[in-house]
C-alpha positions in Angstrom: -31.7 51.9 48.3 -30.8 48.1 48.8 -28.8 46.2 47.1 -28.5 42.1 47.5 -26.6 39.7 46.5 -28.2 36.3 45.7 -27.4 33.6 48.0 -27.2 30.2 45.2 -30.1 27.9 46.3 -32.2 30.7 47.5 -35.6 31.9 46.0 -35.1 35.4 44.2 -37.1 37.5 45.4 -37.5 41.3 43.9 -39.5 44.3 46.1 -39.9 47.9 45.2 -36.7 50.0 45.9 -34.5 47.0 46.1 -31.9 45.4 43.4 -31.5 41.6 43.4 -28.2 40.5 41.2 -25.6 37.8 40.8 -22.3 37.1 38.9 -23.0 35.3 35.8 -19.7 32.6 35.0 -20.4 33.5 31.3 -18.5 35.3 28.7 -20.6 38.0 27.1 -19.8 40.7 24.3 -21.9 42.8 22.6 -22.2 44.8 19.4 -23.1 47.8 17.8 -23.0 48.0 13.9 -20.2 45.4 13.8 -18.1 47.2 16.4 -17.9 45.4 20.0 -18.0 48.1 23.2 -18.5 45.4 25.2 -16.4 42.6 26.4 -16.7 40.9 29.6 -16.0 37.6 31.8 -17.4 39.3 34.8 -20.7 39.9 33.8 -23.8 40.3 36.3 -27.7 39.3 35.7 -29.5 42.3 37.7 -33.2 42.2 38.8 -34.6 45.9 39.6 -37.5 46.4 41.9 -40.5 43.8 40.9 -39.0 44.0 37.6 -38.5 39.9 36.6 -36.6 40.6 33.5 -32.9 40.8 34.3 -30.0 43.2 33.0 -26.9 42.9 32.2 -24.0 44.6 34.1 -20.3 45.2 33.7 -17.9 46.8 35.3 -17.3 50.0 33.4 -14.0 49.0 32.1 -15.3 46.6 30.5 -17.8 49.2 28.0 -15.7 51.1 25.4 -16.9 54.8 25.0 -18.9 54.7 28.1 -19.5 58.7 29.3 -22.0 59.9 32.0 -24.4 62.1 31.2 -26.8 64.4 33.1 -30.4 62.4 32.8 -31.4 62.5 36.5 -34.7 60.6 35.8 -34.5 58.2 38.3 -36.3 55.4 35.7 -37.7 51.9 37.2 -39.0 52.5 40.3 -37.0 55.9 41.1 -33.5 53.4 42.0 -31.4 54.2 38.7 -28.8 56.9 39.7 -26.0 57.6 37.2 -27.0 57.7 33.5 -24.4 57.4 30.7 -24.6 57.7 27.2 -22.2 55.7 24.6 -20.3 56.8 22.2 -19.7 54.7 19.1 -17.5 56.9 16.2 -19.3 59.7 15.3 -22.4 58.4 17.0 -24.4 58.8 20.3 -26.4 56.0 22.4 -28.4 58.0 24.9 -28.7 56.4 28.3 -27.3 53.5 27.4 -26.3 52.6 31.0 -27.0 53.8 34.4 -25.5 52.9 38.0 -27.9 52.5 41.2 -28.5 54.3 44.8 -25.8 52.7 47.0 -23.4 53.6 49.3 -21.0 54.0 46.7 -23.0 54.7 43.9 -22.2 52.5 40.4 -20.9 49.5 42.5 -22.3 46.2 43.4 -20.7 45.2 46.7 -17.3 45.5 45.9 -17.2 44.5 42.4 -15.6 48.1 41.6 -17.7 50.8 39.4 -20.5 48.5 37.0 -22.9 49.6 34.9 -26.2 48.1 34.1 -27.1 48.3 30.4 -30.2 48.8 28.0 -29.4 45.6 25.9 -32.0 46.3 23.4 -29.2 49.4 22.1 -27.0 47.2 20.9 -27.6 45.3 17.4 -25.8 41.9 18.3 -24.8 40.0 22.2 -23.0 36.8 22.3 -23.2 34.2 25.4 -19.6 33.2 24.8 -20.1 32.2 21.2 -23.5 31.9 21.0 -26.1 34.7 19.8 -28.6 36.1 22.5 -31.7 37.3 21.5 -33.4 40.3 23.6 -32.7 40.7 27.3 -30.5 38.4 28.7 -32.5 35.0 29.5 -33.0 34.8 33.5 -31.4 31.3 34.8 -34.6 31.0 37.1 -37.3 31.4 34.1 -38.8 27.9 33.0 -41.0 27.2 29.9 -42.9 24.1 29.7 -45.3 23.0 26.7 -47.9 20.9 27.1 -50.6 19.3 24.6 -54.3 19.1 26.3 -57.6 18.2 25.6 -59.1 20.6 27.6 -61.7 22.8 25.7 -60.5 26.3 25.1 -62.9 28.6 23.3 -61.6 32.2 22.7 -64.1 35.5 22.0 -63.7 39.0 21.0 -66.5 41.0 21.8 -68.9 38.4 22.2 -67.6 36.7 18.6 -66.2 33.2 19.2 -62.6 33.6 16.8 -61.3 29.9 17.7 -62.1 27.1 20.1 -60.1 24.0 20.3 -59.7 21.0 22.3 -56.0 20.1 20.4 -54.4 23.4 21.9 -50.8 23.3 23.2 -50.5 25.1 27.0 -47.5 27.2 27.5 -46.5 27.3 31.0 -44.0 30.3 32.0 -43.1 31.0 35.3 -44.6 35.0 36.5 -47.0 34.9 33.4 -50.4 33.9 32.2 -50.9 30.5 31.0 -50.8 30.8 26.8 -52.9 28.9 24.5 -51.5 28.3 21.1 -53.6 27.2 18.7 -53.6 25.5 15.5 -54.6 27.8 12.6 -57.6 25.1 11.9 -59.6 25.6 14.5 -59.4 29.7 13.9 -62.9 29.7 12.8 -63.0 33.0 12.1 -60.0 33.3 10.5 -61.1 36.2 7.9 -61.3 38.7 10.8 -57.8 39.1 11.3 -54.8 40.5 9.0 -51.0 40.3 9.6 -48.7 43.5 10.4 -45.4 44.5 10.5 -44.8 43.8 14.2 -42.3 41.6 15.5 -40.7 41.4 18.2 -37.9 39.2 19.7 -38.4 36.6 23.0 -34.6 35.2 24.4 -36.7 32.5 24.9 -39.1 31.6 22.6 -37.5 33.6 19.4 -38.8 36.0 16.8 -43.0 36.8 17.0 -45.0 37.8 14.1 -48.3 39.2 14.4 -52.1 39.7 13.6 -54.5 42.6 13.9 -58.5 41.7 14.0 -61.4 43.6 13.1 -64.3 42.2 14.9 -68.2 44.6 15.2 -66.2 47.3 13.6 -63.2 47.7 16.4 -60.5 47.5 15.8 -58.0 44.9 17.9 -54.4 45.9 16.7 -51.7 43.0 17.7 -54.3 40.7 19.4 -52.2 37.7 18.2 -48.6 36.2 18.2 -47.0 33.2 16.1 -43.6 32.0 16.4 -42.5 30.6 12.6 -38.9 29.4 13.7 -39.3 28.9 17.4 -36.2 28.0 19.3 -34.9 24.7 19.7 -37.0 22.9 22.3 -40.3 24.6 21.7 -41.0 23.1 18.0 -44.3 22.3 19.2 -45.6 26.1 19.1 -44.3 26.2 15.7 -47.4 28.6 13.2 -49.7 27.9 16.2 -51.8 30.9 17.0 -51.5 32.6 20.2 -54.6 35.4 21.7 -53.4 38.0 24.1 -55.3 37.0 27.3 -55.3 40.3 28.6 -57.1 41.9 25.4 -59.9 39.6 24.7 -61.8 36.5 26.8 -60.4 33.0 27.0 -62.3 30.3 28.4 -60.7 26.9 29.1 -63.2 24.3 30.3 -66.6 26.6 30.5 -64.5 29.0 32.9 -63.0 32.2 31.4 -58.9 32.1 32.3 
């Protein structure tokens, strides 16, 4: 398996069987029920396979409780190696951590034994004294928010649910264009419920969702809405946002 360091300037690029990293200059700890097992100024963002989510890594010193384990499941794209688990008190984090296939396995071109870690384990990660939300947030990932006139009409199973030409266009680099939309022009706004979900974007912030029923199907978490959005991206705020992928979106006549 290959491992590559990221030359500054240069386009990151991720490809099956390969791990693209970098240091990271910033001071990150995290947290788990109030006590820290990690503590690092020599952190690195890593990129597995065409994975464009990054992880953190650390050099193993730098992980209190850290113990391997004997998980061989190889995980993303069959490059994890050496699994640990972490042990906090009286309590067990199963795979917490793993190393990758190199040379010398667990290392990252002479940065000494690191470990890449599941984030999501742990219940709180500072940026040096900052909170961090999810994953850590990718230096290359840009979000760009843009009000247009453009019509967008959105159907579920042949039912128009909303159609708009005051929609805010969320641009994110590697993902679908997403089309929030102001709860006023959900014209069919009694065919959908809230649920429990919610889930956590480093960029965006915390998601709340909506089920729909539409011609007797049911379409469970079809839409997202960020309340509190992060600083930068009030313009989202209560707006409603369909999952492309699960329904049809048309923008301008032509479905997206």
């Amino acid at each position: 398996m290959a491992s590559h360091h990221r030359t500054p300037g240069k386009r990151l690029v991720s490809e099956p069987e390969t791990v693209v990293y970098e240091e990271s200059p910033r001071w990150i700890r995290g947290y788990y029920q109030n006590t820290k097992v990690v503590d690092s100024k020599k952190a690195y963002l890593v990129w597995e396979g065409t994975n464009h989510i990054p992880f953190w890594a650390f050099p193993i010193k730098d992980i209190q409780g850290l113990e391997p384990n004997n998980n061989k499941d190889g995980g993303r794209e069959g490059i994890r190696d050496q699994w640990y688990d972490l042990k906090v008190g009286s309590e067990t984090i199963s795979n917490f951590a793993w190393s990758i296939h190199q040379n010398t396995p667990g290392s990252i071109s002479g940065a000494g034994d690191v470990a890449i870690v599941a984030s999501q384990k742990l219940d709180h990660w500072l940026e040096d004294d900052e909170t961090i939300y999810g994953h850590p947030r990718s230096p290359y990932a840009r979000i760009d928010v843009r009000a247009s006139s453009r019509h967008v009409r959105v159907d579920i199973d042949g039912v128009t649910v909303a159609e708009t030409k005051n929609a805010m266009f969320l641009y994110e680099n590697g993902l679908p264009t997403r089309y929030y939309i102001n709860t006023i022009d959900v014209k069919r706004i009694d065919l959908f419920h809230p649920v429990s979900l919610n889930t956590i974007c480093p960029y965006k912030g915390s998601a709340s969702y909506f089920s729909a029923v539409v011609n007797g199907k049911n379409y469970d978490n079809i839409v997202w809405t960020y309340l509190e959005p992060f600083e930068g991206l009030e313009r989202i705020k209560g707006r409603w946002c369909f999952y492309n992928e699960k329904l049809d979106i048309y923008v301008d006549g032509e479905k997206a």
